[in-house]
C-alpha positions in Angstrom: 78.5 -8.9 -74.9 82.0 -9.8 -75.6 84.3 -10.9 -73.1 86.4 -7.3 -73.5 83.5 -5.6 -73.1 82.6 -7.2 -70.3 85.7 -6.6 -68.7 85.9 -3.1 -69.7 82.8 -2.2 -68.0 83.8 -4.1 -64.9 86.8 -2.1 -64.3 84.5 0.9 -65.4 82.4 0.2 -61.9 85.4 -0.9 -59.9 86.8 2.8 -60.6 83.1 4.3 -59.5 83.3 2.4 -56.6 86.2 3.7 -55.7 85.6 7.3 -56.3 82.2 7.0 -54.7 82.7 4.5 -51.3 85.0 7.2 -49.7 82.0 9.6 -49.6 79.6 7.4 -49.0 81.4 6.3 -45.6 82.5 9.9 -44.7 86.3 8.9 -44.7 88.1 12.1 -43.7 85.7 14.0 -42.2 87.5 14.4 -39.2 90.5 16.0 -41.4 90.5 19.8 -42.1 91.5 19.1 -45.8 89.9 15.2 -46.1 91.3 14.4 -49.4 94.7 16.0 -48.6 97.8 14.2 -50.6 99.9 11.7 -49.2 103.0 14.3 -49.4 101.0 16.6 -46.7 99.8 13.5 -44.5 103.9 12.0 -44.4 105.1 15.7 -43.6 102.4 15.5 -40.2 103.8 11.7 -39.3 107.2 12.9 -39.6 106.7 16.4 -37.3 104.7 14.4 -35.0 107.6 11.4 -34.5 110.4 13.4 -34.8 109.3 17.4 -34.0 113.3 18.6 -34.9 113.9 17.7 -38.3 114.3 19.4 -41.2 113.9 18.7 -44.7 116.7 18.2 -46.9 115.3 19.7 -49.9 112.3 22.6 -50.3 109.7 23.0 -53.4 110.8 24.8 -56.5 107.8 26.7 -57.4 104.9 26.7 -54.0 102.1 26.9 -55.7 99.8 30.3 -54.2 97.0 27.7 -53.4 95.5 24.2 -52.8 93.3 24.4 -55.8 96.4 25.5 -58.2 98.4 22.8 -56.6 95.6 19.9 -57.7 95.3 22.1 -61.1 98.9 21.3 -61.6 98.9 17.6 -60.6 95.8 16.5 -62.9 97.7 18.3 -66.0 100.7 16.4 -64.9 98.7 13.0 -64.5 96.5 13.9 -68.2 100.1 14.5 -70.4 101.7 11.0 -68.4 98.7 9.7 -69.7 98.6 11.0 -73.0 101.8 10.0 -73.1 101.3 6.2 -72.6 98.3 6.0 -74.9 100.4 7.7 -77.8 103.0 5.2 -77.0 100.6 1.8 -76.8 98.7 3.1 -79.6 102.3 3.4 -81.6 102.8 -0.3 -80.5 99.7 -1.7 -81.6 100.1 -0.2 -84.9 103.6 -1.3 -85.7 101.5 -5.1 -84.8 99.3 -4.6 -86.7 101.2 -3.3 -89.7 103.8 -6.2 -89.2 101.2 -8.5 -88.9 99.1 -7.4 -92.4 102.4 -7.7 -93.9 102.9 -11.2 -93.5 99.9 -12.1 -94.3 100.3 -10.6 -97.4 104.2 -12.1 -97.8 102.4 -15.2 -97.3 99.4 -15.0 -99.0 101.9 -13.8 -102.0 104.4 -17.0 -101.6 102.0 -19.1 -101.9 100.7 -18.2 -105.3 103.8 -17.4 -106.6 105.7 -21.0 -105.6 102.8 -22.8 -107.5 104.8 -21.4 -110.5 101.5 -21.3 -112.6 101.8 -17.9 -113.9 103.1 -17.0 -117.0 105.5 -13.8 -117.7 106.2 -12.1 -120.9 109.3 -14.0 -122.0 109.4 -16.8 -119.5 107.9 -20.0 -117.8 107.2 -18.3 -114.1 106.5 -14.4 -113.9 108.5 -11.8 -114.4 110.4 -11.2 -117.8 113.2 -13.9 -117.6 111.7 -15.0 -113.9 111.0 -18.6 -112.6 108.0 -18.9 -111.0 109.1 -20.2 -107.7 110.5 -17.0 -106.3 107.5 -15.2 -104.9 109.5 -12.3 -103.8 111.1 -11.3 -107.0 109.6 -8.8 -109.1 109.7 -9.1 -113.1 109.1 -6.3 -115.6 105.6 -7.6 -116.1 104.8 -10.0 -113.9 105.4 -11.0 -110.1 105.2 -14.2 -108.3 103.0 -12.2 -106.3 100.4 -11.9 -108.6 99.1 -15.3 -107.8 100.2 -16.8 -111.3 99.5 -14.4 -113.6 101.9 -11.9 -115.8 100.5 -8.1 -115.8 97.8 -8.6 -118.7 96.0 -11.5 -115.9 93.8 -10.3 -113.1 96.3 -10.4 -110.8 98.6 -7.7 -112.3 99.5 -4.6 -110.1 99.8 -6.5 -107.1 103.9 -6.5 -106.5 105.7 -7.0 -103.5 108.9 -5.0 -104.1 111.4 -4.2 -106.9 113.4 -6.8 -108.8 114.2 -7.9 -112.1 112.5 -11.6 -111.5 116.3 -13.2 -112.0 117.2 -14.2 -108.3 
């Protein structure tokens, strides 16, 4: 087992745990709504400290029932969620994209410095290329193609447009 897998499935039990340790140990049993949220239990401290205030602000939309209320809260917490994944998964993507394309930059440069390749009109690639320029782009040939002008097996794999002259 890998060591992400292994980690993945510990915080799979630690999240288990604690969904299933407050029932176990009965915690809030001696509430009439045990798995109230912490909005309802700071409301009770505050009435029971201070029995005259009153609150600056009330709810927008009261929602007709407790069960609507927690209906409303897990969409809220599922599209915050959706959210970040769509946004990590953007960011791990862009990585990984950035990452395959220096490998191929480099992978690229360093068969087109080698300047082994041969063009259609010229020492390097390219038509009127050099060889050494692994970005540049001929008419027939790249330095890309890992020293080889289009009829070689290397032909077709080009790195960007240019006219090998840079």
């Amino acid at each position: 087992m890998s060591r992400n897998a292994k980690i993945n499935s510990l915080l799979l039990l630690l999240v288990a745990a604690l969904a299933v340790i407050p029932l176990v140990f009965g915690l809030g049993d001696h509430k009439e709504e045990p798995f109230a949220g912490a909005d309802g239990e700071a409301e009770t401290a505050i009435t029971e400290l201070h029995p005259d205030y009153e609150p600056w602000f009330s709810p927008l939309y009261e929602p007709p029932s407790g069960e609507i209320e927690s209906a409303l809260f897990a969409l809220q917490a599922a599209l915050g969620a959706g959210v970040l994944a769509y946004y990590f998964g953007l960011r791990r993507g862009r990585r990984q994209g950035e990452a395959r394309t220096r490998e191929l930059i480099a992978a690229d440069a360093g068969a087109g410095a080698a300047g082994t390749g041969t063009g259609t009109a010229g020492t390097g690639t390219g038509t009127e290329g050099t060889g050494a320029d692994a970005a540049s782009t001929g008419a027939e040939g790249t330095g890309a193609d890992a020293g080889t002008g289009a009829a070689g097996p290397g032909a077709g794999v080009r790195t960007g447009p240019g006219d090998g002259r840079d």
